[in-house]
N, C-alpha and C positions, 0 to 999 in steps of 0.2 A: 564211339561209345563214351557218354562220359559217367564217372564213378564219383560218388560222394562221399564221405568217411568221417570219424573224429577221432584225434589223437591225445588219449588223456596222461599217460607219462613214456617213459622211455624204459625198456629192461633190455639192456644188451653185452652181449660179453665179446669184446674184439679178441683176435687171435693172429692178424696179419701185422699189428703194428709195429717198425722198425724201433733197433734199440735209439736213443734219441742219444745225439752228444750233447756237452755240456758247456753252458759259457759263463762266464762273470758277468755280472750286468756292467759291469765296467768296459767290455770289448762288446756291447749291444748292439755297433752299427757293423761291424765287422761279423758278428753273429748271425747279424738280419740278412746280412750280403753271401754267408756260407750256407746255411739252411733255412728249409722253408719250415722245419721244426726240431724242438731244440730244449731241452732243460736249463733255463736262466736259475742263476743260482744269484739269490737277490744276496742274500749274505752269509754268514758262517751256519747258519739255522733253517733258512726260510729259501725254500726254491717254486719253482712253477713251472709247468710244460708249457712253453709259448709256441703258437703257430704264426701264421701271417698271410693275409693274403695280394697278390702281386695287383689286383682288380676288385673290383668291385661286384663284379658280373661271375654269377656262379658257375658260368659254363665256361670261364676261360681258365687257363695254368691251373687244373685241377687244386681246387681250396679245399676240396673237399676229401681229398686224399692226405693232404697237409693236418688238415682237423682231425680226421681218423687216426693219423700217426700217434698221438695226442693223448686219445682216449683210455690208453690202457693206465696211463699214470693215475697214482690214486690219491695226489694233492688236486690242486687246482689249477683248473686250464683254461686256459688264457688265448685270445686270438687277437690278432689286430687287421682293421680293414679299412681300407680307405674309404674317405667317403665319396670320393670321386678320383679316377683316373682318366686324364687327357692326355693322350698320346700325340697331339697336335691336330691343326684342320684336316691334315690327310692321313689322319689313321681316325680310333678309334677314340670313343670316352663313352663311360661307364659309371653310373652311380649306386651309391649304395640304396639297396631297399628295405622295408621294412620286416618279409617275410626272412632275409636273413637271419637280422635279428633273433627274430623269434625261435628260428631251428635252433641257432645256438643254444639260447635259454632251454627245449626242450634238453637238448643232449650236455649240460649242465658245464659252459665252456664259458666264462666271462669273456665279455667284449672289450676291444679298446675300439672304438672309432678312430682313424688318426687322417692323416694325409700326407703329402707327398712335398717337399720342401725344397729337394735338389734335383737338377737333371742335369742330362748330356747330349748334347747333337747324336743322335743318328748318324754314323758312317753308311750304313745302309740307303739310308732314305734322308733324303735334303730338308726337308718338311716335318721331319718327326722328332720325338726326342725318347730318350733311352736312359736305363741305367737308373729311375727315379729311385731316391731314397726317402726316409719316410723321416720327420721331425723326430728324433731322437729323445732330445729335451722334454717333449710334450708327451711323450712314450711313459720316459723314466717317469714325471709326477702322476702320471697316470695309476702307474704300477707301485709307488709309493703311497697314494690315495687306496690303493685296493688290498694293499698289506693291511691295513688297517679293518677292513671291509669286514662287517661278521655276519650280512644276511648273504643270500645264496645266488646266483647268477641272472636269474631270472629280476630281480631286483635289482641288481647292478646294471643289467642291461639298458632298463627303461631309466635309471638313472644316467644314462651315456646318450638315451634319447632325448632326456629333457635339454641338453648342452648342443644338441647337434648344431643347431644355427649356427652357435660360435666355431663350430670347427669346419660350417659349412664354408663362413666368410674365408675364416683363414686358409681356406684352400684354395677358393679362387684371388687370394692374394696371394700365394704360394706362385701361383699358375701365371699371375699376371706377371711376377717379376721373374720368373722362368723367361717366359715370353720376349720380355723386354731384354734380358742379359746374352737367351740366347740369339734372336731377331729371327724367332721363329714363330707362327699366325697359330692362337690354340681357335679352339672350337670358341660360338659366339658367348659370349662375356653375358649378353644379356638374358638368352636363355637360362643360361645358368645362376642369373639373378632371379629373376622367375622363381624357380623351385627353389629356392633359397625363401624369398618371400612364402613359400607355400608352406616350408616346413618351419620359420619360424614363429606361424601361426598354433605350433603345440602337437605336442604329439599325435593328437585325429588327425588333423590335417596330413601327416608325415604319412598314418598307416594309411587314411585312402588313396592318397599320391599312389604310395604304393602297389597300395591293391589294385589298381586298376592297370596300372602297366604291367603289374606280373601276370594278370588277365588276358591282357591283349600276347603279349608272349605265347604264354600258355598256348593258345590259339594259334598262332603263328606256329611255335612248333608240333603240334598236333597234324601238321597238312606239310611237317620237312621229313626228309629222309636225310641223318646224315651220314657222309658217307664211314662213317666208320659204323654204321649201326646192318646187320646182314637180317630180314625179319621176315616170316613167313605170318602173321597175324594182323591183325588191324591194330592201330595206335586207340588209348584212350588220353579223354582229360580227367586227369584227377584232384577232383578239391576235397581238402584235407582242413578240416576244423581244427582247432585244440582249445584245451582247459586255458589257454590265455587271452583267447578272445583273437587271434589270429589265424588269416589264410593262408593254405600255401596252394597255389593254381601251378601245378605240376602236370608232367605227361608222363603215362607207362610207354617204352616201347612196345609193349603188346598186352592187350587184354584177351582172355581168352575166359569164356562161362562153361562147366560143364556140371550138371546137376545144379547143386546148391552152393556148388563155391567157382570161387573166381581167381582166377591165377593175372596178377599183377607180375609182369617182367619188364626186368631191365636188362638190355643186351650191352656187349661191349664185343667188337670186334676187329681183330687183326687180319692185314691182309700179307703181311709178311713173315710171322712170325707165328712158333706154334700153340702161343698163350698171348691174350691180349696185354699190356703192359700193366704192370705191377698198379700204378697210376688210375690205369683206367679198371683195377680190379677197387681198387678203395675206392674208388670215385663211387662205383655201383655197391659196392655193401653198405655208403651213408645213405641209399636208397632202400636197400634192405634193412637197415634201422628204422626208418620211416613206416616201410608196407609190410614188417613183421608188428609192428606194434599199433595197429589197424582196428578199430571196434567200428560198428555200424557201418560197415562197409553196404553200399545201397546203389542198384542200377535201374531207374525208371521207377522209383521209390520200392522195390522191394528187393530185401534184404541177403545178403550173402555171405559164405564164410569164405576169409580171405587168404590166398599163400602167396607167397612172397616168392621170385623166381630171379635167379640172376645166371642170366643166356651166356655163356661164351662159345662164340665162334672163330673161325680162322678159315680162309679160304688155301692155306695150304693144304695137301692131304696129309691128314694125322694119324702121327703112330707115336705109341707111348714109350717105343727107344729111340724116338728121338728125340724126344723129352730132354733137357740140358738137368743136372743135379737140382740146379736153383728152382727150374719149373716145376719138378718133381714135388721138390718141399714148399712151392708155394700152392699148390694142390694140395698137399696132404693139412696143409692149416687152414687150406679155404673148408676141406671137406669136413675139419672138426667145427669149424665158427660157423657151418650149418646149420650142424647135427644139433651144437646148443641151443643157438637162436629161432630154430623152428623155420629156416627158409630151405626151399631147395637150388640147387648148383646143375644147371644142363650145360654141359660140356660135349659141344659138337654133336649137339642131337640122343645125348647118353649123360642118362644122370649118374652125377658123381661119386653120390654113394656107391652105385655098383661098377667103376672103375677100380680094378685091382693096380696100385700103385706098388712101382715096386721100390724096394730099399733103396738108397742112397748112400751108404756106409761101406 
């Protein structure tokens, strides 16, 4: 099934986000190395919620649980992303796209584009490399440019796009001298000039790059199962307009039509445990930000009203005393950031609301 929609702002109130610790921007690489988010505190005055993410690819090391953590601070928040991640010939690489961007901008997160400057041989794997860290230096003037900054994210963002080329280069000389120090083979050097050349043709350029590989994705995963996902429903695709002039070609775990509305779900599932991971619970409510804030939602050009649904399942059998403290209270905050945000929570085949949660105290 695939589902159309446009997304014209963002109204969301988080309630799961951890308390974030706090760093000097002076201990920045040491910050980036303890959390994946973290309040930099620029100077005696001025601080920021900084996230980061370890890839490029929004399905890897959950960024989106990172960004979530983020949300509730009520300065400015701040994310850094590579623009490419090369794990070497025999692993992975990963580029940044275009519809990133633009979610950030929606959910009002300044970007840092950065890259990756140091590595380490894999002890694991002969062939790979580990442990990257990100240009520090080029971090800090980033973050000193953006103190200064007085229009709003969306702004900044596309100004971080007009630069990309420059930080495209520098990453694959990053990579090259990676390469050469550690006398390990990264992925082809020329492909990666390729979209370098593509994207330094200007920002169109950059978004249909994008757009059309997040398309082919989309597609792709539309026809996977994976396996952490437990689904009784058919998958849709879902393309998502917004007030910026960009796409996001996304997939619900399940769509389901009854009457005039349309239950958009995103599942997350454990097979060992009696709640899916805290991770993979924020990973699925930046989807609930998304498909609670949904207008013209449309299947086969006519129109539906839309609810947001986030599945949690567990193939252990579930009893709510065995629930550990911590699950307890991460339930009982899932079930308030419902109730405000207008989405529902199915827990094991049973909606949340009407689970009787007991005390913790």
């Amino acid at each position: 099934m695939h589902v159309s929609a446009k997304i014209t702002g963002i109204k969301y109130s988080p309630f799961l986000c951890r308390k974030l610790n706090i760093h000097p921007i002076e201990c920045l690489d040491s910050a980036l190395a303890a959390d994946g988010a973290f309040i930099l505190k620029l100077d005696e005055k001025r601080q920021i919620a900084l996230s980061w993410w370890v890839s490029a690819k929004r399905t890897r090391t959950y960024p989106y649980a990172r960004v979530y953590d983020s949300l509730a601070y009520p300065g400015k928040k701040v994310t850094i992303i590579p623009f490419v991640k090369d794990e070497g010939k025999r692993g992975d690489r990963d580029f940044l796209q275009w519809d990133t961007i633009s979610l950030m901008s929606l959910l009002g997160v300044y970007t840092i584009i950065s890259y990756y400057k140091h590595a380490e041989q894999s002890v694991r794997y002969k062939n790979k490399i580990t442990n990257q860290r990100f240009d520090a230096e080029q971090i800090k003037v980033e973050l000193d440019n953006l103190l200064s900054y007085q229009s709003d994210a969306l702004h900044w963002n596309i100004s971080q796009i007009e630069k990309i080329g420059n930080i495209a280069q520098r990453a694959l000389s990053a990579y090259m001298k990676i390469s050469k120090d550690l006398d390990i083979e990264m992925h082809s050097e020329e492909t990666a000039r390729q979209r370098i050349q593509e994207i330094l043709k200007g920002r169109e350029s950059f978004m249909s790059l994008s757009r059309e590989l997040a398309r082919g994705a989309q597609n792709r995963e539309s026809l996977t199962l994976q396996p952490k996902e437990k689904l009784s429903g058919m998958k849709g695709t879902l393309t998502i307009k917004n007030y910026l002039g960009g796409f996001y070609f996304l997939t619900s775990d399940e769509v389901g039509i009854k009457g005039n509305s349309i239950f958009l779900i995103e599942s997350k599932h454990s097979k060992k445990s009696m709640l899916p991971s805290i991770s993979d619970i924020k990973d699925g409510l930046v989807r609930m930000i998304l498909f609670s804030n949904l207008k013209n939602v449309e299947v086969n050009g006519k129109e539906y009203s839309p609810l947001a649904v986030l599945k949690l399942t567990t193939d252990r059998k579930f009893s709510i005393d065995k629930l550990t403290p911590q699950s307890i209270s991460i339930l009982k905050f899932l079930k308030k950031e419902a109730e405000a945000n207008n989405f529902q929570v199915i827990f094991n085949s049973k909606n949340l609301q009407e689970i009787n949660l007991p005390d913790t105290e």
